[in-house]
Each structure stands twice: as structure tokens, then as C-alpha cells.
C-alpha positions as CSV (number, residue, x, y, z in Angstrom):
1,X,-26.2,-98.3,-14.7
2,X,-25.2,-94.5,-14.4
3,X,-22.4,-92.5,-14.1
4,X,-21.8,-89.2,-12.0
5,X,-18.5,-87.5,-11.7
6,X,-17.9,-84.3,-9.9
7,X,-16.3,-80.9,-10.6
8,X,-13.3,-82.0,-8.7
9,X,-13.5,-85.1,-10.5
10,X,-12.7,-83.5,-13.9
11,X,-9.9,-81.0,-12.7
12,X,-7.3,-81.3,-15.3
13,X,-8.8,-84.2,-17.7
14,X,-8.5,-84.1,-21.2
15,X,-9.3,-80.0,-22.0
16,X,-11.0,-79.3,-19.0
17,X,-9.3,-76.4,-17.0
18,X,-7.2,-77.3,-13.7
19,X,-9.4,-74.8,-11.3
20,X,-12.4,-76.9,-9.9
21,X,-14.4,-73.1,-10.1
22,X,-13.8,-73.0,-14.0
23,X,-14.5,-77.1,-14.4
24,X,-18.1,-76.2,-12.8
25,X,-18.8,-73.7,-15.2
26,X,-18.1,-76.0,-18.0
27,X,-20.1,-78.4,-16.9
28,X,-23.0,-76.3,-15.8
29,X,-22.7,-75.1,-19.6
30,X,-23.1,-78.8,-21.0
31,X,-26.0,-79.2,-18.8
32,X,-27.9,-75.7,-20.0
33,X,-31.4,-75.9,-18.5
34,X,-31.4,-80.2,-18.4
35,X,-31.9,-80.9,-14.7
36,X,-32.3,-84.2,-14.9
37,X,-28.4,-84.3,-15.7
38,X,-27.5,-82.8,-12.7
39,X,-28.0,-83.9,-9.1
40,X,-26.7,-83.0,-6.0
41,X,-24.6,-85.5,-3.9
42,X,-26.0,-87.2,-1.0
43,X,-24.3,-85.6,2.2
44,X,-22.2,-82.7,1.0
45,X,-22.7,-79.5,-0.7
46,X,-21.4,-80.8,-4.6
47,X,-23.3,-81.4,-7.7
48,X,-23.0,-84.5,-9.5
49,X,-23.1,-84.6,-13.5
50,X,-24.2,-87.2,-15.4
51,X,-21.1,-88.4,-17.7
52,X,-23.5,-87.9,-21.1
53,X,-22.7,-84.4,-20.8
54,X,-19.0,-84.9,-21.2
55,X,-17.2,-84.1,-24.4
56,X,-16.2,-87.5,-26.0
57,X,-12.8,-86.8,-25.3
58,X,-13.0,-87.3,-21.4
59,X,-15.4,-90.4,-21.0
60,X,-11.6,-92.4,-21.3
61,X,-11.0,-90.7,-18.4
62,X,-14.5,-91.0,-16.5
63,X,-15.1,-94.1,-17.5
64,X,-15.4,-97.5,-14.7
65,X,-12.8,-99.3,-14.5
66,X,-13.6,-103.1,-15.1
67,X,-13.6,-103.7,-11.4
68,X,-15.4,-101.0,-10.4
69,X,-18.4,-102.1,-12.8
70,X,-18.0,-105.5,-11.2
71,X,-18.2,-104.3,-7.6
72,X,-21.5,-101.9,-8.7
73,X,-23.5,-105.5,-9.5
């Protein structure tokens, strides 16, 4: 199962910045040059991230909740 989150997604987690502008620079910076880790998102203009490229710190605050893994099955 994977797990995408979006700039606007991360605003204001654990150390990432509260501007969604400054979020998608750190997260294009954990990708560097792996495009497989990036997508974009069916029927809008954002890019998805794969939660691997998160600092450990902030996959508590990405992370499914129990249900949400349930409903996903």
C-alpha cells in the first residue's frame, strides 16, 4: 500500500515551514532527481510525494489512521 501527501498536506507539521510555497521546496529537495517519488495528482494541478521522503519526524503525522487503512482494503 502507498502513501502520498501533498504540499498543503505538510503545512505546519513537525519542522516543516507554515507557507505551502516553502513546504514544496522542501519536499522537492528530499525528492532531488527521484521521479518515481513524485507524482502528480489525478485532476488538479498538485504534486503528490511519496511519504519515504519525509524526515522520520513527520511520518506520526502522515501516517493512516487505523480506519483509514481499513477503508483502503
Amino acid at each position: 500500500m502507498d502513501f502520498w501527501v501533498t504540499a498543503k498536506e505538510c503545512v505546519g507539521i513537525c519542522s516543516f515551514p507554515n507557507a505551502e510555497k516553502n513546504v514544496r521546496k522542501h519536499l522537492e529537495s528530499f525528492v532531488s532527481g527521484r521521479s518515481e517519488l513524485r507524482r502528480k495528482r489525478a485532476g488538479t494541478k498538485a504534486f503528490e510525494y511519496h511519504i519515504s521522503v519525509l524526515p522520520p519526524d513527520c511520518l506520526l503525522y502522515t501516517s493512516p489512521s487505523p480506519r483509514d487503512y481499513a477503508a483502503s482494503r
